[in-house]
C-alpha positions as CSV (number, residue, x, y, z in Angstrom):
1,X,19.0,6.9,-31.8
2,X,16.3,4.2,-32.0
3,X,13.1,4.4,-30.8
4,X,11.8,3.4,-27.3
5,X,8.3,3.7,-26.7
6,X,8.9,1.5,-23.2
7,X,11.0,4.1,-22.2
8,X,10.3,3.7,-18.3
9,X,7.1,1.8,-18.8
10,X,8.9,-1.5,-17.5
11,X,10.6,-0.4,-14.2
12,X,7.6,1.0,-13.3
13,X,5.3,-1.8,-14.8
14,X,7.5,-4.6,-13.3
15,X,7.8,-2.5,-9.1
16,X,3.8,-2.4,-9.1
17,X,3.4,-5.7,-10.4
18,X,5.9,-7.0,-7.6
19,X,4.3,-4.8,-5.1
20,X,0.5,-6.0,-5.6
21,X,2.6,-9.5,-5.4
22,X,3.6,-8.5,-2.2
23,X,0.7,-7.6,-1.1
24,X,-1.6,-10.5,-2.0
25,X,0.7,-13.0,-0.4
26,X,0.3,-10.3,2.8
27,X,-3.0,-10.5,2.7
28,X,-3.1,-14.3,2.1
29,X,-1.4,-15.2,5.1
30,X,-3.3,-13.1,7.0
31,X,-7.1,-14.0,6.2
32,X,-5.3,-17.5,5.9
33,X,-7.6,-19.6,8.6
34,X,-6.4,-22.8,10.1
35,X,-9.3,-25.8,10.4
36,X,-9.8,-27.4,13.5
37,X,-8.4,-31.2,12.3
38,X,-4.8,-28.9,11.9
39,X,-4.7,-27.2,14.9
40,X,-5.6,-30.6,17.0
41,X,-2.7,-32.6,14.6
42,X,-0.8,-29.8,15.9
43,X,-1.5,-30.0,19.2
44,X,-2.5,-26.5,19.0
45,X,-4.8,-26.4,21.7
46,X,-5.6,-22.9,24.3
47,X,-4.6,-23.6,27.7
48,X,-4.5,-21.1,30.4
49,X,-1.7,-18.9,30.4
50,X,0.3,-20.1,27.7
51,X,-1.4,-18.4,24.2
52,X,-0.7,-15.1,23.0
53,X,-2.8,-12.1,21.0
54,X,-3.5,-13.7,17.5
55,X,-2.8,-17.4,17.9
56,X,-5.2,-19.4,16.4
57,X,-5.9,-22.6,18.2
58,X,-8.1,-25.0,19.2
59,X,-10.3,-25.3,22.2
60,X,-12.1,-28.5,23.8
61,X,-15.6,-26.8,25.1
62,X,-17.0,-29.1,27.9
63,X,-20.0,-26.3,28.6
64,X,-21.1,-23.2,27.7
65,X,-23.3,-20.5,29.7
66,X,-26.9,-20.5,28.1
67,X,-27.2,-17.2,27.9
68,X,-24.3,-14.4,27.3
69,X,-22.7,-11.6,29.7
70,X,-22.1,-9.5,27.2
71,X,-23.6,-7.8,24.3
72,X,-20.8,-6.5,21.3
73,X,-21.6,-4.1,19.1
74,X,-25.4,-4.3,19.8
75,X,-26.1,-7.9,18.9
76,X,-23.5,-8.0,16.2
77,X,-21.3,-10.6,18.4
78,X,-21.6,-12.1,21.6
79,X,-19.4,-13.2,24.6
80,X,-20.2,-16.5,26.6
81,X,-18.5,-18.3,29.4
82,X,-17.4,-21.6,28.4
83,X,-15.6,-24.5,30.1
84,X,-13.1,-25.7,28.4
85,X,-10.8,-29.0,29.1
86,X,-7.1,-27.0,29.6
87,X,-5.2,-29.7,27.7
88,X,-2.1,-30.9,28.9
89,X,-2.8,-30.0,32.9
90,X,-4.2,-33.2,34.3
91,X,-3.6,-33.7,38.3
92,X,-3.9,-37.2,39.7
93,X,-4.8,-38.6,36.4
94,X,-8.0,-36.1,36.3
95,X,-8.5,-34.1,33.5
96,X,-8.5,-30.2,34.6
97,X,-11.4,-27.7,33.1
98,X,-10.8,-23.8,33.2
99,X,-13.3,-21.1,32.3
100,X,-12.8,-18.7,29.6
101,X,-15.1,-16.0,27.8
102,X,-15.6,-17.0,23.6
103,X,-17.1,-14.3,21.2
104,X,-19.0,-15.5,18.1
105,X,-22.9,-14.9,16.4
106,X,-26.0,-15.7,18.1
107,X,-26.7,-18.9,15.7
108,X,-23.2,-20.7,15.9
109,X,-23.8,-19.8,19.8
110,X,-27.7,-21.1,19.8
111,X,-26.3,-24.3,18.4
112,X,-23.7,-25.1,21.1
113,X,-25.7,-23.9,23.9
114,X,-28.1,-27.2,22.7
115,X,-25.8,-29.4,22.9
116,X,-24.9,-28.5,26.7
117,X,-26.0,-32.1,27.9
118,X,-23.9,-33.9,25.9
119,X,-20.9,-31.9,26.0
120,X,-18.9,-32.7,29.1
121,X,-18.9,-36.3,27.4
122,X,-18.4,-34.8,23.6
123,X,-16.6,-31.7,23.9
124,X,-17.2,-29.7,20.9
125,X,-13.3,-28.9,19.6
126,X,-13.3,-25.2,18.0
127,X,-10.9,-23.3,15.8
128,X,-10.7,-20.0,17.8
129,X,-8.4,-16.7,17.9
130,X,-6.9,-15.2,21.3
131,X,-7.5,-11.9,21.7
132,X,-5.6,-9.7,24.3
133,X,-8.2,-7.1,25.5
134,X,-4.6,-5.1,27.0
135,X,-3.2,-5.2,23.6
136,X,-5.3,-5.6,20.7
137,X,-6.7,-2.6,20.0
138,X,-9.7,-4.1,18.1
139,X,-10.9,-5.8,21.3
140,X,-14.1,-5.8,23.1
141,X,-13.7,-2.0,25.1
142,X,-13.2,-2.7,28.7
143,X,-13.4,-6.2,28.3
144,X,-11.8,-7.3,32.2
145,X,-14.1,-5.2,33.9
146,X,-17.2,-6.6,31.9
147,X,-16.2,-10.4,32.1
148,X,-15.2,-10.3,35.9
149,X,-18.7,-9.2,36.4
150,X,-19.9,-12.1,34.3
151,X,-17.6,-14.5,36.3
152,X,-19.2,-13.3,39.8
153,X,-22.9,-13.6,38.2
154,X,-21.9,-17.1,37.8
155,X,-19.6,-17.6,41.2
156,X,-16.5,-18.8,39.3
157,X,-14.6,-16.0,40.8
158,X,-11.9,-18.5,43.2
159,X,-12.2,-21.2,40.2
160,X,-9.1,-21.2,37.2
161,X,-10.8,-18.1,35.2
162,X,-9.6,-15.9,32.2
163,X,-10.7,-12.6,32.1
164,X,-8.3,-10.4,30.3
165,X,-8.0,-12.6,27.7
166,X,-10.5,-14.2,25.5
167,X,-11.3,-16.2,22.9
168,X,-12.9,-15.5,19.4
169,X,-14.6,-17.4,16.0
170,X,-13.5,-14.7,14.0
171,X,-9.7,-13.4,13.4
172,X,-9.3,-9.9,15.6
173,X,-5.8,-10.4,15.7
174,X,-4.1,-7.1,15.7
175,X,-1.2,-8.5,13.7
176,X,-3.7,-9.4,11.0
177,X,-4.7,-6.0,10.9
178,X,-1.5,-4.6,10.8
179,X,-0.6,-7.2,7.8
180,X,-3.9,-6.0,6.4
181,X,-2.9,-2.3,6.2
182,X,0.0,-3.0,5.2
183,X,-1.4,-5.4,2.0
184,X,-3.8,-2.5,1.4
185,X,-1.4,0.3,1.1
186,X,1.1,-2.0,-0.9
187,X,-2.2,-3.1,-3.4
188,X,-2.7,0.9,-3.3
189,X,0.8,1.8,-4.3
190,X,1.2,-1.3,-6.7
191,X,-1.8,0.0,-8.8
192,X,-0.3,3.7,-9.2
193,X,2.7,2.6,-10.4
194,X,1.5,-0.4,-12.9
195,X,-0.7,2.8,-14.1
196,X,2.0,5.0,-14.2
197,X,3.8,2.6,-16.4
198,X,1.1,2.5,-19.0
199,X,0.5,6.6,-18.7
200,X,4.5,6.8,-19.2
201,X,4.0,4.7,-22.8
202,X,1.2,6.9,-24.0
203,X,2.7,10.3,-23.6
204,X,5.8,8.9,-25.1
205,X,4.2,7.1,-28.2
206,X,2.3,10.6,-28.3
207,X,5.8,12.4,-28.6
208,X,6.9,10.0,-31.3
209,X,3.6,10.3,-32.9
210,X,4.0,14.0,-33.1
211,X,7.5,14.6,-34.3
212,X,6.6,12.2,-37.2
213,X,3.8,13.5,-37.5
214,X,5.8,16.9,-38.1
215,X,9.1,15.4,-39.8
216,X,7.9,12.3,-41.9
217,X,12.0,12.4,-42.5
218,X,12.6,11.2,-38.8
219,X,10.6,8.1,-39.6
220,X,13.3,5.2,-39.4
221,X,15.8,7.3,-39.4
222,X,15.5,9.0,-36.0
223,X,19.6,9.8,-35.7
224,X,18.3,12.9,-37.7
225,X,16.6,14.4,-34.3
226,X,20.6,14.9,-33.2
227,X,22.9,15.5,-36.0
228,X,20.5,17.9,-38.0
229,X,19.9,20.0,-34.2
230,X,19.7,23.5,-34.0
231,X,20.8,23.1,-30.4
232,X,22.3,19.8,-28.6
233,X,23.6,19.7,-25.5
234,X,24.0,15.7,-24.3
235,X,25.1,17.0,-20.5
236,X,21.6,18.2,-19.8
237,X,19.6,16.1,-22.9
238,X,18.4,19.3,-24.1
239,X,17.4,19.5,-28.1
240,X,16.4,22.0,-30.7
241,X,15.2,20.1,-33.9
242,X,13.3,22.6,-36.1
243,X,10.4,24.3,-34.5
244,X,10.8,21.4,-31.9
245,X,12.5,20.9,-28.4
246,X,12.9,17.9,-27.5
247,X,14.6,15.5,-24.8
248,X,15.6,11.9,-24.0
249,X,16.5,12.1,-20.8
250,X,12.8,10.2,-19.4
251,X,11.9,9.2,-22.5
252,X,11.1,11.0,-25.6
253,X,9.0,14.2,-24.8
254,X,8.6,16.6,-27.1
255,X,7.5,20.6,-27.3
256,X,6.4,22.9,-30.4
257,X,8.7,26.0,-29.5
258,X,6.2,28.4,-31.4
259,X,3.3,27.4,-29.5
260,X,5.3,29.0,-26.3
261,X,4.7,32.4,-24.9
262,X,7.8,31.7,-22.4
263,X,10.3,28.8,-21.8
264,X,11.8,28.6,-18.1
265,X,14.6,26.5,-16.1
266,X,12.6,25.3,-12.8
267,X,14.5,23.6,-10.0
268,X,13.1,21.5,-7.2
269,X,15.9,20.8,-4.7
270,X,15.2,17.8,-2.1
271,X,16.7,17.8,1.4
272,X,16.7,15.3,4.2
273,X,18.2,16.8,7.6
274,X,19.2,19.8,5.9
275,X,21.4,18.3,3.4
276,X,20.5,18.3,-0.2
277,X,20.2,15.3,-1.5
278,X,18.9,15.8,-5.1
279,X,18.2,18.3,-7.3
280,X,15.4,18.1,-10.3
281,X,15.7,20.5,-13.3
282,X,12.9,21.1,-15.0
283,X,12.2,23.6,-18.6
284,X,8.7,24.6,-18.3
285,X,7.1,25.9,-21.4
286,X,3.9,28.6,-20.8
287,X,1.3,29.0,-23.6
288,X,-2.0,30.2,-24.3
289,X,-3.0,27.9,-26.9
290,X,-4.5,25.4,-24.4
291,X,-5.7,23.1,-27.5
292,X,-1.7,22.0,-27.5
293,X,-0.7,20.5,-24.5
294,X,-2.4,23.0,-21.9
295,X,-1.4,26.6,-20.1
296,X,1.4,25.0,-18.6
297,X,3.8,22.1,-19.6
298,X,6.5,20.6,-17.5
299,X,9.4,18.5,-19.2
300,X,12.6,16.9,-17.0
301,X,16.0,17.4,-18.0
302,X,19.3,16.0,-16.6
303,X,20.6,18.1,-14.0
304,X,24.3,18.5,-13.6
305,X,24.2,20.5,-10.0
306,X,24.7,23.7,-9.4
307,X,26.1,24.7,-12.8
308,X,23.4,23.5,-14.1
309,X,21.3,26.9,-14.8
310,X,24.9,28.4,-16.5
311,X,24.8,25.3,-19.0
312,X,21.3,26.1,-20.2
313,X,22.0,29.4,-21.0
314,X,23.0,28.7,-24.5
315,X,20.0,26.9,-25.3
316,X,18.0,30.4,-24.0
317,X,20.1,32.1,-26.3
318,X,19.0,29.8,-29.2
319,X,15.8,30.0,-28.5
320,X,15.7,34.0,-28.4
321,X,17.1,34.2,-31.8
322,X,15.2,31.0,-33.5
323,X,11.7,31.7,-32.2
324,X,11.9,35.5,-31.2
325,X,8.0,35.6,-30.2
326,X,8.8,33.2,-27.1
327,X,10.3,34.8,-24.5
328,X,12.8,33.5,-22.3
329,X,13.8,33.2,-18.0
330,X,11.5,33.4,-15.4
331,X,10.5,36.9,-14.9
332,X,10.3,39.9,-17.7
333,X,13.8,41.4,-16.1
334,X,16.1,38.6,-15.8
335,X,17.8,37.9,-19.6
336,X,17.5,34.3,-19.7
């Protein structure tokens, strides 16, 4: 037997470290925000009809309204009508402009609106998100209604409109959010287990420290734990060494029999549809010398299956007649 203080520290080190991986490339890719000289290499360009929720492209804006139809989240964000050149729909060698609704801040809008004179000649080309106000359920709340009004305030109700869809400077895209929940609860579960991992090492480099600690002959020459054991049983990796118990079977843990008032076999069966599917044994060890490791401790063993229980019953029996001041079983009428 040689000692392991890594016992389970690594699997569990090595999952979170590959699940915060996970999640930072997640999260990446979804904050990840195309520039404008990309999406027009690209030829990524919105034209009516043909984008859907989350795409980021880029838009050609030939005018904008100089004042918004409507307010978002009071004066957090703000929705203007611009004309935009729909690339890629000319007709008779004329360039075709549609109308569209674009949400970003009051200064990137202030700016644009003061360049309205020059624009129809130098059409300011922005990186944008769609956003499906029928989909995306972080979208401006009753968006259609809302921007068909501000169509008809501006009699472009007949022209090539957009009012279910719009356009935004800032990523709303439901599928980032998604990806961002997703990254979040992976970074979450990541960080439990890396700190499992290092909470595994230092209760078992406690146990080590303590049966040295109590057996200076165990240091270096740990086989003693086994073939000097009051009680062994390698099915369920259950040990009696001296006043100790002890077991291997998830890393070293280790109990002072006579600081127990009462030693237990606990089961926790898991099913799934009714069917069993695993069984966990566990010895729990009662005490009222909280100094020690608390009112309660609860140690894994291996369990077997249903014989389990019958195979501990030696190792009750061992107990009784080593430490007779620790009682054994559940409850005061059951033997063991």
């Amino acid at each position: 037997m040689t000692e392991n203080r890594n016992h389970g520290f690594n699997i569990r080190f090595y999952f979170g470290v590959i699940l915060l991986i996970v999640a930072a490339v997640l999260a990446f890719f979804a904050l990840k925000k195309v520039d404008v000289e990309t999406l027009v290499k690209d030829n990524k360009f919105f034209t009516h009809y043909s984008a859907k929720d989350g795409d980021q492209l880029a838009v050609k804006i030939t005018q904008i309204t100089a004042n918004p139809v409507i307010t978002v989240d009071n004066g957090n964000s703000y929705v203007y009508i611009i004309e935009y050149e729909d690339e890629g729909k000319e007709a008779n060698g004329q360039k075709k402009y549609a109308y569209v609704g674009l949400e970003l801040d009051k200064e990137t809008a202030q700016k644009l609106v003061a360049k309205n004179s020059t624009l129809p000649d130098n059409p300011e080309i922005m990186a944008v998100t769609l956003v499906d106000s029928s989909r995306n359920k972080g979208a401006i709340r009753n968006y259609d209604d809302l921007m068909l009004n501000g169509f008809k305030s501006y009699n472009l109700v007949g022209q090539e409109i957009e009012y279910r869809d719009y356009l935004s400077i800032s990523d709303k895209s439901s599928t980032q959010k998604t990806q961002l929940i997703i990254a979040a609860g992976l970074t979450l579960a990541g960080l439990v287990f890396v700190g499992l991992a290092f909470w595994k090492r230092r209760k078992v480099s406690a146990a080590y420290d303590e049966i040295y600690a109590a057996y200076p002959e165990l240091r270096d020459n740990l086989d003693l734990l086994k073939t000097h054991a009051t009680y062994a049983d390698d099915e369920t990796f259950v040990y009696i060494y001296k006043n100790h118990f002890f077991t291997t079977w998830s890393g070293l843990e280790v109990y002072d029999i006579t600081k127990a008032n009462r030693v237990y076999h606990y089961q926790v069966t898991h099913k799934k549809y009714g069917v069993t599917t695993n069984i966990d044994s566990f010895l729990i060890f009662l005490s009222d010398d909280r100094s020690y490791k608390g009112k309660k401790t609860k140690i894994a063993i291996h369990n077997i299956g249903e014989e389990t229980d019958d195979f501990l019953q030696p190792f009750f029996r061992a107990v009784a007649q080593e430490f007779p001041d620790t009682a054994v079983g559940y409850e005061n009428n059951r033997p063991f």
